[in-house]
GUSEBA-772125 format. One line per field, with one value per atom (N, C-alpha, C, O): atom name; residue number from 1; x, y, z. Coordinates in nm, 2 decimals, padded with zeros to 4 digits. Example, Ala and Ser with C-alpha at 12.3 -4.5 7.8 and 13.67 -1.06 7.14 Angstrom:
// residues 2
at = (N_CA_C_O_N_CA_C_O)
i = (1_1_1_1_2_2_2_2)
c1 = (01.32_01.23_01.32_01.42_01.28_01.37_01.29_01.34)
c2 = (-00.57_-00.45_-00.33_-00.33_-00.22_-00.11_00.00_00.11)
c3 = (00.78_00.78_00.78_00.85_00.71_00.71_00.79_00.80)
//
This chain:
// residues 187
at = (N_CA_C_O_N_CA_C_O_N_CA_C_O_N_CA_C_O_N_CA_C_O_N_CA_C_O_N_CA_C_O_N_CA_C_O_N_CA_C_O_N_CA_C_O_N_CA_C_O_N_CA_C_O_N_CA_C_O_N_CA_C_O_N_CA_C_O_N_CA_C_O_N_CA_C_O_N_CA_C_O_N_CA_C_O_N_CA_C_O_N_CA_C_O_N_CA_C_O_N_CA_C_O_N_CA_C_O_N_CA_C_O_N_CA_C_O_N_CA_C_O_N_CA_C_O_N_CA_C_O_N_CA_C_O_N_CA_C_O_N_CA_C_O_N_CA_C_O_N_CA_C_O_N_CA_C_O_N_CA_C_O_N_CA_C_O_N_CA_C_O_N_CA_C_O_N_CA_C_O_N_CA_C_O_N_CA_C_O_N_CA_C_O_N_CA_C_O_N_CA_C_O_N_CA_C_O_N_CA_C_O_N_CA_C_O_N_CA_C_O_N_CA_C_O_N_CA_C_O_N_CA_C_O_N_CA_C_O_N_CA_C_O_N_CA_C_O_N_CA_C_O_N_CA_C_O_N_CA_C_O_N_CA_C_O_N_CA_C_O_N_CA_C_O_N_CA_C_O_N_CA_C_O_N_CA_C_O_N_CA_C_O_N_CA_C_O_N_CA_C_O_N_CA_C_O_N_CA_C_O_N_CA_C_O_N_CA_C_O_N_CA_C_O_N_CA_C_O_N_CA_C_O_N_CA_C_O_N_CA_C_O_N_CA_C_O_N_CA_C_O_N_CA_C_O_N_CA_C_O_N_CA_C_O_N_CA_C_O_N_CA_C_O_N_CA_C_O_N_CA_C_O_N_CA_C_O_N_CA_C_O_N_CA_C_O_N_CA_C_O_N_CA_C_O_N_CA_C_O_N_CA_C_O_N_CA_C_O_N_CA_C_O_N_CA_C_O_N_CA_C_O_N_CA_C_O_N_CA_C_O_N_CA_C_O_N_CA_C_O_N_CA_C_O_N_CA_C_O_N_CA_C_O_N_CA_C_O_N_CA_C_O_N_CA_C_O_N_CA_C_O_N_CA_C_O_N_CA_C_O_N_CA_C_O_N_CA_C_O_N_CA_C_O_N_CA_C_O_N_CA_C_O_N_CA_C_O_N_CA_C_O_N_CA_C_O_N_CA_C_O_N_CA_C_O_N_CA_C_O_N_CA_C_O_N_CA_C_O_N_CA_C_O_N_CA_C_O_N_CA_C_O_N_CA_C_O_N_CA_C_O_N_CA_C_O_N_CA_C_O_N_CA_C_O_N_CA_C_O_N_CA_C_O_N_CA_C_O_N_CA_C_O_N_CA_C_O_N_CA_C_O_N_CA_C_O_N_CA_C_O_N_CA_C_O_N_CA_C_O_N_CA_C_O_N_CA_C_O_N_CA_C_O_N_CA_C_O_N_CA_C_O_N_CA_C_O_N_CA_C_O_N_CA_C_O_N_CA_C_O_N_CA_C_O_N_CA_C_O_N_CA_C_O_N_CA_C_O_N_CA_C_O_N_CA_C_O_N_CA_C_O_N_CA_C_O_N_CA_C_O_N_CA_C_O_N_CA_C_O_N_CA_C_O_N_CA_C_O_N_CA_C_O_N_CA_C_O_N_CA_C_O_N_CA_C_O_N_CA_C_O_N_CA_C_O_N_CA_C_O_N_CA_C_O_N_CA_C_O_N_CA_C_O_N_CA_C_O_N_CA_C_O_N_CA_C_O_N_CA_C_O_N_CA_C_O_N_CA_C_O_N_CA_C_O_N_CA_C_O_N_CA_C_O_N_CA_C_O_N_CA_C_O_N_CA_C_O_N_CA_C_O_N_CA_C_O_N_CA_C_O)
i = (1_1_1_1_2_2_2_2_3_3_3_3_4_4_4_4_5_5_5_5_6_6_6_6_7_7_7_7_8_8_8_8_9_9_9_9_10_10_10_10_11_11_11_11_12_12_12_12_13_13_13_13_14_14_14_14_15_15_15_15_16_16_16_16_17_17_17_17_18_18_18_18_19_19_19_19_20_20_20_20_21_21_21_21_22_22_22_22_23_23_23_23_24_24_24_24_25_25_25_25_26_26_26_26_27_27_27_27_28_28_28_28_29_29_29_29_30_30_30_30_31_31_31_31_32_32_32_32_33_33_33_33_34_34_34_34_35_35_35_35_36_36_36_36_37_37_37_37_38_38_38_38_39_39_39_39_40_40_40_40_41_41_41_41_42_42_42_42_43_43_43_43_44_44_44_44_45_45_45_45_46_46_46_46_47_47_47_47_48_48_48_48_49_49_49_49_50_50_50_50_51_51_51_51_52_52_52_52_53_53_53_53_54_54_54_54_55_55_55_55_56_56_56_56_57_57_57_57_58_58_58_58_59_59_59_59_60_60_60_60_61_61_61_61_62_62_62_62_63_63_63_63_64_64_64_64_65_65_65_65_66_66_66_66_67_67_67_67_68_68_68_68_69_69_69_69_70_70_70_70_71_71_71_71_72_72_72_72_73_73_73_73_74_74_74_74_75_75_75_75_76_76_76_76_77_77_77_77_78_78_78_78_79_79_79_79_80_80_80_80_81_81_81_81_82_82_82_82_83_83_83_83_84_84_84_84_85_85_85_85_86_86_86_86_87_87_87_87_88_88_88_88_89_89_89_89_90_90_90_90_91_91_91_91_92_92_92_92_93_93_93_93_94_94_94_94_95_95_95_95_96_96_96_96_97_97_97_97_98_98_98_98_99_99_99_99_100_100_100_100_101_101_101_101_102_102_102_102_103_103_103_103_104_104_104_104_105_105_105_105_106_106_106_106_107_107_107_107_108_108_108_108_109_109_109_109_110_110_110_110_111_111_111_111_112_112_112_112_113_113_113_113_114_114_114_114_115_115_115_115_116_116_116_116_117_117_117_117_118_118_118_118_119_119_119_119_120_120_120_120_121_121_121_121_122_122_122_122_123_123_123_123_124_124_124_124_125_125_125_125_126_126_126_126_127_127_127_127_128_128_128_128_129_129_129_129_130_130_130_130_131_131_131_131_132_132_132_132_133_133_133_133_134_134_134_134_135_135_135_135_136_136_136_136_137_137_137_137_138_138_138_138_139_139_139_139_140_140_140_140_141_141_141_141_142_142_142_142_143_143_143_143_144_144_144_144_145_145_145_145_146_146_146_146_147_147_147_147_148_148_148_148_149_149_149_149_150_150_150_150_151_151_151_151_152_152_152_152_153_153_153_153_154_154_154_154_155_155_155_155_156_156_156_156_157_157_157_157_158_158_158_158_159_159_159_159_160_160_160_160_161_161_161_161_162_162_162_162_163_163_163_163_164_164_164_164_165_165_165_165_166_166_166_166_167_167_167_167_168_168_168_168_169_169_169_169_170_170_170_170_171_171_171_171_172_172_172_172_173_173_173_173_174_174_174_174_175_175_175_175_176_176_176_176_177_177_177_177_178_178_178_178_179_179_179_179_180_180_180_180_181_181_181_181_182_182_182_182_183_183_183_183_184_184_184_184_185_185_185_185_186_186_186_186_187_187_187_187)
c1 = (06.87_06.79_06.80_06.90_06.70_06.66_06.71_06.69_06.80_06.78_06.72_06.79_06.66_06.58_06.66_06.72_06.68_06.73_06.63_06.52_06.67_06.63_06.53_06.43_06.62_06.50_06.35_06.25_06.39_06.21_06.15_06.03_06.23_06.13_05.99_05.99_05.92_05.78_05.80_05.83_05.77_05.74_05.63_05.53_05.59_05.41_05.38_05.29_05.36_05.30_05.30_05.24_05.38_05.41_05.25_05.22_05.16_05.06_05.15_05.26_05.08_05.11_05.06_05.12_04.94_04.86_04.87_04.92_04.81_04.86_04.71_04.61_04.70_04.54_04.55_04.64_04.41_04.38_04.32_04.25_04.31_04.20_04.13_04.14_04.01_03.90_03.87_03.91_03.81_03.77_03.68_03.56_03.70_03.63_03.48_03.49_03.40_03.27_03.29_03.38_03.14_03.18_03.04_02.93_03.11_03.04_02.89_02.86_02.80_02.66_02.64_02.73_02.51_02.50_02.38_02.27_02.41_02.40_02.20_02.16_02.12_01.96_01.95_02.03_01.81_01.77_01.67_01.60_01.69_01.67_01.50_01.44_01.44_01.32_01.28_01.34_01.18_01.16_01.11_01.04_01.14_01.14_00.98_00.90_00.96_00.79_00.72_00.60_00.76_00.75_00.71_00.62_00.77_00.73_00.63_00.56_00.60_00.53_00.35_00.30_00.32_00.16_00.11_00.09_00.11_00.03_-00.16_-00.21_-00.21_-00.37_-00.39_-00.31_-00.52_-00.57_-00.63_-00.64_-00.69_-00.72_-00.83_-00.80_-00.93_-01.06_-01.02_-01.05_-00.96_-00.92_-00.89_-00.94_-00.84_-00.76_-00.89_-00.91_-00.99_-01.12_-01.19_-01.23_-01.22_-01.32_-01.25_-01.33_-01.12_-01.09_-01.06_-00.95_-01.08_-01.08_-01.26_-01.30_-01.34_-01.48_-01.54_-01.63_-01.47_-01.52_-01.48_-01.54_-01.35_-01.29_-01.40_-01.45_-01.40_-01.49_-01.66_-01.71_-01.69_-01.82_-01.81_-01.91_-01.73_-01.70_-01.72_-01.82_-01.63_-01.64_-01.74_-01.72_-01.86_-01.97_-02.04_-02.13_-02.02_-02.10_-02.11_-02.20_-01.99_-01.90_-01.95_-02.02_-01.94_-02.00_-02.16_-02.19_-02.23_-02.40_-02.45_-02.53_-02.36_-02.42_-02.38_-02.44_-02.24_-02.17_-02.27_-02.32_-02.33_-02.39_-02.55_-02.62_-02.55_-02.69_-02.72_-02.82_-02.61_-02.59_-02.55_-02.60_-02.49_-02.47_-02.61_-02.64_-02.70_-02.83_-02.95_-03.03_-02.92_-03.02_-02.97_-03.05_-02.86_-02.78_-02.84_-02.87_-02.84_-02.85_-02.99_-03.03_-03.07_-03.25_-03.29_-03.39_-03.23_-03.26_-03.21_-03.27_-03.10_-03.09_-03.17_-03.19_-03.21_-03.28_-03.46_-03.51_-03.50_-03.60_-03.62_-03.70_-03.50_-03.51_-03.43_-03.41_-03.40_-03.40_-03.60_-03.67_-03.64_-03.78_-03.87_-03.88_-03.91_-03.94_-04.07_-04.08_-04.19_-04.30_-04.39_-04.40_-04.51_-04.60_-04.74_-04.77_-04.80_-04.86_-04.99_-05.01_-05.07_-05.21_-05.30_-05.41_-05.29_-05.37_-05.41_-05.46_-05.33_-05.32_-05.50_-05.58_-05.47_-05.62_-05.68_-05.67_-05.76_-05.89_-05.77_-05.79_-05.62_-05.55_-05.57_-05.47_-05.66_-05.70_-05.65_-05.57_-05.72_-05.72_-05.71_-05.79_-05.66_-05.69_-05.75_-05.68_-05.90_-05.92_-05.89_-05.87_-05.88_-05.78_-05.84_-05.88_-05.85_-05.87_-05.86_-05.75_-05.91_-05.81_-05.83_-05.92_-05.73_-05.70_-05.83_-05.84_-05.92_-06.00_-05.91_-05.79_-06.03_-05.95_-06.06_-06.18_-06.01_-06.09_-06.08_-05.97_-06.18_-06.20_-06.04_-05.98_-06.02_-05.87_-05.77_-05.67_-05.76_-05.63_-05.68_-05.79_-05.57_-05.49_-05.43_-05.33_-05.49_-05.43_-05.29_-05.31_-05.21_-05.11_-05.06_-05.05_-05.02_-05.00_-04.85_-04.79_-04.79_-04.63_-04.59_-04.65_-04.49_-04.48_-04.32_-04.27_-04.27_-04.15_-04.15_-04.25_-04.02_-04.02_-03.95_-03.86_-03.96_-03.85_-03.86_-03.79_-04.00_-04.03_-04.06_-04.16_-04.00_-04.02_-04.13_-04.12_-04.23_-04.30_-04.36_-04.41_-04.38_-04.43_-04.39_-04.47_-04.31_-04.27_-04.26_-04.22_-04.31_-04.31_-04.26_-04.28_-04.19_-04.16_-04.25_-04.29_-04.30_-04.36_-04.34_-04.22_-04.42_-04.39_-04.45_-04.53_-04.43_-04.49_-04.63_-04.64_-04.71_-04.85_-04.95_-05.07_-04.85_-04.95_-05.03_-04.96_-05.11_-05.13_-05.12_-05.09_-05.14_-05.13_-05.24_-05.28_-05.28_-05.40_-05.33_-05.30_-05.31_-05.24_-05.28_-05.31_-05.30_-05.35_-05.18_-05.08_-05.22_-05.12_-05.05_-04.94_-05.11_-05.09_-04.99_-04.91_-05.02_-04.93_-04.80_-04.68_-04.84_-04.75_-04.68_-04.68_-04.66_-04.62_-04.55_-04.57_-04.45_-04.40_-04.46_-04.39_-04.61_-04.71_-04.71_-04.71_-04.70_-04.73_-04.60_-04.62_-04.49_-04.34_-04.38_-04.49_-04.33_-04.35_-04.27_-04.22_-04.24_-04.16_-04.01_-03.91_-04.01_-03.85_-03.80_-03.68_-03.93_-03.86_-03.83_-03.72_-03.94_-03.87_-03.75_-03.68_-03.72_-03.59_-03.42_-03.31_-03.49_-03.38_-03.37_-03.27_-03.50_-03.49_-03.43_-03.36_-03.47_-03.51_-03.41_-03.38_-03.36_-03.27_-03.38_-03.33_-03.52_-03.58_-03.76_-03.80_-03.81_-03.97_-04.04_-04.05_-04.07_-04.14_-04.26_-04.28_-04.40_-04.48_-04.56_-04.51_-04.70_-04.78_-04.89_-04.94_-04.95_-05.08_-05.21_-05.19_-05.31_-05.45_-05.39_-05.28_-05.52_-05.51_-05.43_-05.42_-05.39_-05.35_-05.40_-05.51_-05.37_-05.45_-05.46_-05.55_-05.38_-05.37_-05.41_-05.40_-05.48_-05.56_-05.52_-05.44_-05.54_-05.50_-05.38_-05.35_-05.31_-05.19_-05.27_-05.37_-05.19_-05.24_-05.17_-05.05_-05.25_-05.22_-05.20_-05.11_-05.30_-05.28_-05.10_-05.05_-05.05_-04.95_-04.87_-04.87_-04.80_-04.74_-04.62_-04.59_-04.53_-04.40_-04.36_-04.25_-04.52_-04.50_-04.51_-04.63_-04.44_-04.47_-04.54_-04.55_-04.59_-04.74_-04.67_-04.73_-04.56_-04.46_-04.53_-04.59_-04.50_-04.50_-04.63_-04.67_-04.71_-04.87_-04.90_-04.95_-04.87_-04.94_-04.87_-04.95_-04.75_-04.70_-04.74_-04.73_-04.78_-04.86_-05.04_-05.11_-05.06_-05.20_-05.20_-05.30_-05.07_-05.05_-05.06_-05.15_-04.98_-04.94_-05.09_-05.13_-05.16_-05.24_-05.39_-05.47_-05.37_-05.47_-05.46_-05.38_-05.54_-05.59_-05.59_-05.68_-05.53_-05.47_-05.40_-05.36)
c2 = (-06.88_-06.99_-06.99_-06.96_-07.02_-07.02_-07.19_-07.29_-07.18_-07.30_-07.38_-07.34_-07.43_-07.49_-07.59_-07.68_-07.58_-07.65_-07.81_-07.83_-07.87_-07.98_-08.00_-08.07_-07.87_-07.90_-07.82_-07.83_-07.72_-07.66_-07.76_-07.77_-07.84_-07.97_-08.04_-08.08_-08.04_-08.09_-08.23_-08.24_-08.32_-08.43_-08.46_-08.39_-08.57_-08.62_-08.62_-08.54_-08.69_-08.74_-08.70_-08.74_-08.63_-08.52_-08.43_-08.37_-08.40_-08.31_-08.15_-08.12_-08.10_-07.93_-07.88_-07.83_-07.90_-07.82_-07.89_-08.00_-07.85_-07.95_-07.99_-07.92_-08.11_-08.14_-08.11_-08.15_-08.04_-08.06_-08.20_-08.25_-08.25_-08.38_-08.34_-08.25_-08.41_-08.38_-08.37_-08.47_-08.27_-08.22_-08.33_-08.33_-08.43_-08.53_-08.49_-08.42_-08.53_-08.50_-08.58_-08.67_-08.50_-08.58_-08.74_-08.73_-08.84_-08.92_-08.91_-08.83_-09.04_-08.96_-09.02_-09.09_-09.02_-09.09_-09.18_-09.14_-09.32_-09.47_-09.41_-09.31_-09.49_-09.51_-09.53_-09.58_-09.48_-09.54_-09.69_-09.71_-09.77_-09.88_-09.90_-09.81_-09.99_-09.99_-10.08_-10.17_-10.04_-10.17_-10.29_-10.28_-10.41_-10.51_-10.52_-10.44_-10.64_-10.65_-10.72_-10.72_-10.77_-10.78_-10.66_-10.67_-10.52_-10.39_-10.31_-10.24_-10.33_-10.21_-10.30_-10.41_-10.17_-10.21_-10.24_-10.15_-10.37_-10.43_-10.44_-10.45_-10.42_-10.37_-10.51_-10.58_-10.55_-10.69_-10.64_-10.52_-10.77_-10.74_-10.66_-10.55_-10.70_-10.67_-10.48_-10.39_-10.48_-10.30_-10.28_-10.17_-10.31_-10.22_-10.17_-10.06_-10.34_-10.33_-10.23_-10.15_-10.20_-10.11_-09.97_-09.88_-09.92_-09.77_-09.81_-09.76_-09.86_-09.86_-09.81_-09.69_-09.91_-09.91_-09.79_-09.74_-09.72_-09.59_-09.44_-09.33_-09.50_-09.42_-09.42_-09.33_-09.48_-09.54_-09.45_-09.35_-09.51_-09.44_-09.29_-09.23_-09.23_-09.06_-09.03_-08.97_-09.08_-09.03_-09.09_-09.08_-09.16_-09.18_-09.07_-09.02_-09.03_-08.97_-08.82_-08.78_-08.76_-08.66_-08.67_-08.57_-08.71_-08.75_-08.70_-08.62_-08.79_-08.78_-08.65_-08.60_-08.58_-08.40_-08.34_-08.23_-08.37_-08.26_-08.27_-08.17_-08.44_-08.46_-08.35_-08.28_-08.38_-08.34_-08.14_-08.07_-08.10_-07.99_-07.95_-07.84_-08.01_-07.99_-07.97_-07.86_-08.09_-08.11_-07.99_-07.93_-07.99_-07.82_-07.72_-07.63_-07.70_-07.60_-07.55_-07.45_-07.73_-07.75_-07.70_-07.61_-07.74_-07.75_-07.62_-07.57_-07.54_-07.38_-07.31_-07.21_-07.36_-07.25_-07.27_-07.19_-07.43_-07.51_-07.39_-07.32_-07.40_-07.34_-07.20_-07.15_-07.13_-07.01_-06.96_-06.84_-07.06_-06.98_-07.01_-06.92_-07.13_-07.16_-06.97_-06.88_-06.99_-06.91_-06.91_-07.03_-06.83_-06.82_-06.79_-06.68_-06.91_-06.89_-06.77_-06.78_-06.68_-06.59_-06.68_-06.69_-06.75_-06.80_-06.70_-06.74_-06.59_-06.52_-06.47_-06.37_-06.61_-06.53_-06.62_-06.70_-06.49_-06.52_-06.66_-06.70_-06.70_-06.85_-06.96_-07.06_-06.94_-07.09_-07.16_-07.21_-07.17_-07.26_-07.38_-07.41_-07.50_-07.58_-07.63_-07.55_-07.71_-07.80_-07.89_-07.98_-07.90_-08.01_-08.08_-08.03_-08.22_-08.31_-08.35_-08.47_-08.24_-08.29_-08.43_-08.42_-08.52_-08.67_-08.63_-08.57_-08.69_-08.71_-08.75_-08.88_-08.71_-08.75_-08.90_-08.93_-08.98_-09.12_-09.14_-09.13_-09.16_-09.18_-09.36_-09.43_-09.39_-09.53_-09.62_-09.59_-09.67_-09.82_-09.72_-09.73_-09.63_-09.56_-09.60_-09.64_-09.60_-09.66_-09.55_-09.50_-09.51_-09.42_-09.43_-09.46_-09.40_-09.36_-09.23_-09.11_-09.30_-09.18_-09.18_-09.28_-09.06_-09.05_-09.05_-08.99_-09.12_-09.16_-09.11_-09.14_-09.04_-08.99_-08.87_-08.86_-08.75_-08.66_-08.70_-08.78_-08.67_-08.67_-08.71_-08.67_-08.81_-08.87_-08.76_-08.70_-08.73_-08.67_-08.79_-08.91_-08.69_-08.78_-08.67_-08.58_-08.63_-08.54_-08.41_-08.33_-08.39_-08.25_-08.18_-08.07_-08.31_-08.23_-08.32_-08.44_-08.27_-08.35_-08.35_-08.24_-08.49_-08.55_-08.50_-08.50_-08.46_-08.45_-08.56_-08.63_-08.58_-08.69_-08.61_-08.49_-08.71_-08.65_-08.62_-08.59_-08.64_-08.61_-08.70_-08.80_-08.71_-08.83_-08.83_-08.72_-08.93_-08.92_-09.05_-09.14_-09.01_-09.13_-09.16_-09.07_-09.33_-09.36_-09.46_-09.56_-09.49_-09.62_-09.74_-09.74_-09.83_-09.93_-09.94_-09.90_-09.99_-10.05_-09.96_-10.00_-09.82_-09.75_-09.71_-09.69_-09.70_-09.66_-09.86_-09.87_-09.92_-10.07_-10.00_-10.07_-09.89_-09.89_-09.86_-09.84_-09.85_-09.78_-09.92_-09.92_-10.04_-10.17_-10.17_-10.22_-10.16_-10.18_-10.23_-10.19_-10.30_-10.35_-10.26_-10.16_-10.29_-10.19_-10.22_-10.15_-10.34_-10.34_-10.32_-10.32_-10.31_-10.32_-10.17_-10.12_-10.09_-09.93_-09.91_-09.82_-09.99_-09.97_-10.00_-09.96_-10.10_-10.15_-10.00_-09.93_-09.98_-09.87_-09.75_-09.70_-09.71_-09.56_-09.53_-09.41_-09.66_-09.65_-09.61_-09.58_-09.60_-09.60_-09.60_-09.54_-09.63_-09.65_-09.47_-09.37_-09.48_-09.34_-09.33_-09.21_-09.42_-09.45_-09.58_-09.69_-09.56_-09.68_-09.68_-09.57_-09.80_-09.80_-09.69_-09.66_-09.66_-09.61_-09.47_-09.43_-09.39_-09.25_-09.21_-09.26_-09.09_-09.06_-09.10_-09.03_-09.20_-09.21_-09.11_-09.11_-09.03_-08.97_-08.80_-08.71_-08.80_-08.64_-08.51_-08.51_-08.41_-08.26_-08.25_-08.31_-08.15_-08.08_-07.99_-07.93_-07.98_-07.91_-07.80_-07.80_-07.70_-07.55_-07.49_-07.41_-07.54_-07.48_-07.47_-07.39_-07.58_-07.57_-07.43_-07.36_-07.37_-07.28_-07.25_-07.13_-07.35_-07.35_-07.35_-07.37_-07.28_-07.27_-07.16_-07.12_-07.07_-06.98_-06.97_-07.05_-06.83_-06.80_-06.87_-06.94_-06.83_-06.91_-07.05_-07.09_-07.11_-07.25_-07.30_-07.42_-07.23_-07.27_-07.26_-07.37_-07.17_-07.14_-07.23_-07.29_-07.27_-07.37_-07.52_-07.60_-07.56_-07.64_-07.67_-07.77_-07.52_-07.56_-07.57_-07.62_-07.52_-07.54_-07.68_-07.73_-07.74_-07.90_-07.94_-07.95_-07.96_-07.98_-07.99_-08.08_-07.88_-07.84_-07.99_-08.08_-07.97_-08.05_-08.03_-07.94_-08.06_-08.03_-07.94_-07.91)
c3 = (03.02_03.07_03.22_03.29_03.27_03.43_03.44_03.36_03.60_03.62_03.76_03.85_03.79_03.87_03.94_03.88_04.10_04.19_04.20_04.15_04.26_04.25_04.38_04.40_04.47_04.57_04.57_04.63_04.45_04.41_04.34_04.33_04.29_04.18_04.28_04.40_04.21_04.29_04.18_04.06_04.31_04.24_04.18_04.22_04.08_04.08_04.13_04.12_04.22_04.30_04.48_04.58_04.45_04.55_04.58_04.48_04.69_04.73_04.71_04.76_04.65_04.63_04.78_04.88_04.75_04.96_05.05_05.04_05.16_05.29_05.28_05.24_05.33_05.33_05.54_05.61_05.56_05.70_05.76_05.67_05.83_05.84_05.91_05.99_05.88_05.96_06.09_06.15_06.15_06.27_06.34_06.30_06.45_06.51_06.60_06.71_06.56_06.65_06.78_06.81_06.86_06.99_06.96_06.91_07.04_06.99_07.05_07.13_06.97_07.00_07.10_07.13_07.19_07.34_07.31_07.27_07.33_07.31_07.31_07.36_07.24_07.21_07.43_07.50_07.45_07.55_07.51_07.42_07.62_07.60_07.59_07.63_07.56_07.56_07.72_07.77_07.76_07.91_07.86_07.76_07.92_07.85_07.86_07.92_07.80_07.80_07.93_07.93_08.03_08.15_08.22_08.30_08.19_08.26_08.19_08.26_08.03_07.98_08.03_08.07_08.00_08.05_07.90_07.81_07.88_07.71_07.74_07.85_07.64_07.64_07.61_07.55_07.64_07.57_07.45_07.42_07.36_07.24_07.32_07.35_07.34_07.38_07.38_07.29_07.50_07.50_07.39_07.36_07.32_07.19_07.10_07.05_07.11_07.02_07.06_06.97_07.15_07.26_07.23_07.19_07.25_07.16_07.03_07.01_06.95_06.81_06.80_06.82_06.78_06.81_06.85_06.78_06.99_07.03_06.92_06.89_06.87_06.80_06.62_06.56_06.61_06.47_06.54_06.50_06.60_06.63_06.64_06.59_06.69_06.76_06.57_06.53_06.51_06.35_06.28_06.16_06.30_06.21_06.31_06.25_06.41_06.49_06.39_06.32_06.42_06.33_06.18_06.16_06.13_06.02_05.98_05.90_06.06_06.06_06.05_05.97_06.17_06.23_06.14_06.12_06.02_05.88_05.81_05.75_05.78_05.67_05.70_05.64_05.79_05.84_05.85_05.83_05.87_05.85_05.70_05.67_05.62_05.50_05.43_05.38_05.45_05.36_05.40_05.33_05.54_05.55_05.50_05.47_05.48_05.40_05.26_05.20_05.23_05.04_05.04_04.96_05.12_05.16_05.17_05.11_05.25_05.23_05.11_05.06_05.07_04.98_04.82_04.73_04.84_04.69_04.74_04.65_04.85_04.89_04.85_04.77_04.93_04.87_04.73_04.70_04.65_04.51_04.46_04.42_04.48_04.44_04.42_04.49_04.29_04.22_04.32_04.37_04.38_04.41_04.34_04.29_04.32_04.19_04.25_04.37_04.18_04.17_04.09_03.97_04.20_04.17_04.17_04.21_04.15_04.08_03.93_03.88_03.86_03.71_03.69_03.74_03.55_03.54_03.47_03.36_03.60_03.50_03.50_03.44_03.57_03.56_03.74_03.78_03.83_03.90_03.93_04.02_03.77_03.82_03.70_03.64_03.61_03.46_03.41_03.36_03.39_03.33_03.25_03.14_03.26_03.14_03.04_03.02_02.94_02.83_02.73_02.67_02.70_02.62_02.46_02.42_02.39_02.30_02.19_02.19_02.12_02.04_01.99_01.99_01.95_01.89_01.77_01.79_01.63_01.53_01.47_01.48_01.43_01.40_01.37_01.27_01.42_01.41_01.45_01.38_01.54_01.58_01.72_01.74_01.82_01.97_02.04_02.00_02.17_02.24_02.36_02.48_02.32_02.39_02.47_02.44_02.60_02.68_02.67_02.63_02.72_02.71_02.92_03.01_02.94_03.03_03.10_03.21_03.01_03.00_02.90_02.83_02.88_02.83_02.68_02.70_02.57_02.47_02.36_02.26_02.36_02.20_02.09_02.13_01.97_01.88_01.78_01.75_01.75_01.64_01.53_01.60_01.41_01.32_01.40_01.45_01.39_01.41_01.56_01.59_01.64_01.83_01.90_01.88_01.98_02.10_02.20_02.24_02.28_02.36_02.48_02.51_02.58_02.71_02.82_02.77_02.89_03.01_03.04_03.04_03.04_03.08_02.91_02.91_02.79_02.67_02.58_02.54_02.55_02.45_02.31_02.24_02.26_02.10_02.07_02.14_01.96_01.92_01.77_01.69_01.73_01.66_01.57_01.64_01.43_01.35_01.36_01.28_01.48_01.48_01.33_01.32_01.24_01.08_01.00_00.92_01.06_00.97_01.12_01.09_01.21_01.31_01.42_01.54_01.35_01.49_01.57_01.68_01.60_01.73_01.84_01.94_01.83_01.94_02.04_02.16_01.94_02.03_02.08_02.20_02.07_02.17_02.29_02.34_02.34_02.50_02.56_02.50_02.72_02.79_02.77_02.79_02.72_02.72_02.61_02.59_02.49_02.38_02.39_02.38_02.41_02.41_02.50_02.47_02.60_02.66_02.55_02.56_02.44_02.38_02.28_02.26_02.23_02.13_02.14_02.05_02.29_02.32_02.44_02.47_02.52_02.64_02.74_02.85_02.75_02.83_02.82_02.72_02.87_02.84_02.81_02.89_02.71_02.68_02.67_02.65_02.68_02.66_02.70_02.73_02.69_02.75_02.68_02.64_02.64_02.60_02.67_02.79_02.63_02.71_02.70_02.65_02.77_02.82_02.95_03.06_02.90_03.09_03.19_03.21_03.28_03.41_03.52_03.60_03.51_03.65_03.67_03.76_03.50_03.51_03.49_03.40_03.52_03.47_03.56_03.66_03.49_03.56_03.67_03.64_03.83_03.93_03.91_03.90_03.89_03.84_03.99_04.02_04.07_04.21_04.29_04.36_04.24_04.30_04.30_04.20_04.45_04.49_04.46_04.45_04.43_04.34_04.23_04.20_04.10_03.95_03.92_03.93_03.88_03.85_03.68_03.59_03.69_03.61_03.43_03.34_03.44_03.29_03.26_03.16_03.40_03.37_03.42_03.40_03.48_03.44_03.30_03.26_03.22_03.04_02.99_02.92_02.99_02.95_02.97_02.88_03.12_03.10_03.07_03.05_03.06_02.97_02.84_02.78_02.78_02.66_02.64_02.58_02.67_02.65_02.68_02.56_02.74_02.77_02.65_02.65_02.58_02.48_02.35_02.32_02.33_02.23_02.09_02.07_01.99_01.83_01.81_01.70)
//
């Protein structure tokens, strides 16, 4: 058996390592003081309003010239995708507007919006339909009642008021001329 002196005995509570203490900084150098308000130069309200205001204007100013430059941006490039129509297809000029034959106790309706399905077609703006009220009542709908029905007015009493499709126009191409004389035709 090994015997142990009393003076190797570690006590409990005894530290095993040496602790170092901490290394002291140097202290920091005191805030500078502010000048009291007697010295600083204070703005009146008025001034503060006058660069606020200037400041506000410079950026709607800013503003107007992005927006303004943005929308020619959008303006040329909507321009030049625009398909160029070819008014030389043949005999589509100009459209005369055909109306809807109407036979004894039927009611002519024009379509005033795109979308009504009725016997098998969908409706386009600009077509008519000739209708016997008795067997058809929703021809009489008022405007709001088709708003309640339809979420929007699709239709008006009478014939088209406003005439043939302008075939002349420069921005249709030859597709959508045939397509509008299609619609256009009668039964």
């Amino acid at each position: 058996m090994s015997v142990i002196n009393s003076e190797q005995e570690v006590q409990d509570l005894e530290q095993v390592t040496p602790i170092e203490p901490p290394v002291k900084r140097a202290p920091r150098p005191a805030p500078k003081k502010k000048a009291p308000p007697s010295r600083r130069q204070s703005k009146s309200a008025e001034e503060i309003r006058a660069e606020v205001e200037a400041e506000i204007a410079k950026e709607a100013e800013l503003r107007q010239r992005i927006e303004a430059e943005v929308r020619a941006k959008i303006e040329a490039e909507v321009r030049a995708s625009l398909p160029r129509a070819d008014a030389s297809v043949e005999g589509l000029d100009e459209t005369p507007y055909v109306h809807v034959p109407v036979a004894e106790g039927e009611e002519v309706i024009h379509f005033v919006d795109d979308g009504l399905t009725f016997g098998n077609q969908v409706y386009m703006r600009g077509q008519e339909l000739a209708l016997n009220p008795q067997e058809h009542p929703w021809i009489n709908y008022t405007r709001t009642q088709q708003i309640r029905q339809y979420g929007k007015q699709l239709f008006a009493k009478g014939p088209w008021p406003y005439g043939g499709y302008d075939l002349t126009d420069e921005n249709l191409s030859p597709e959508d001329k045939q397509r509008l004389l299609k619609l256009t035709e009668v039964g």
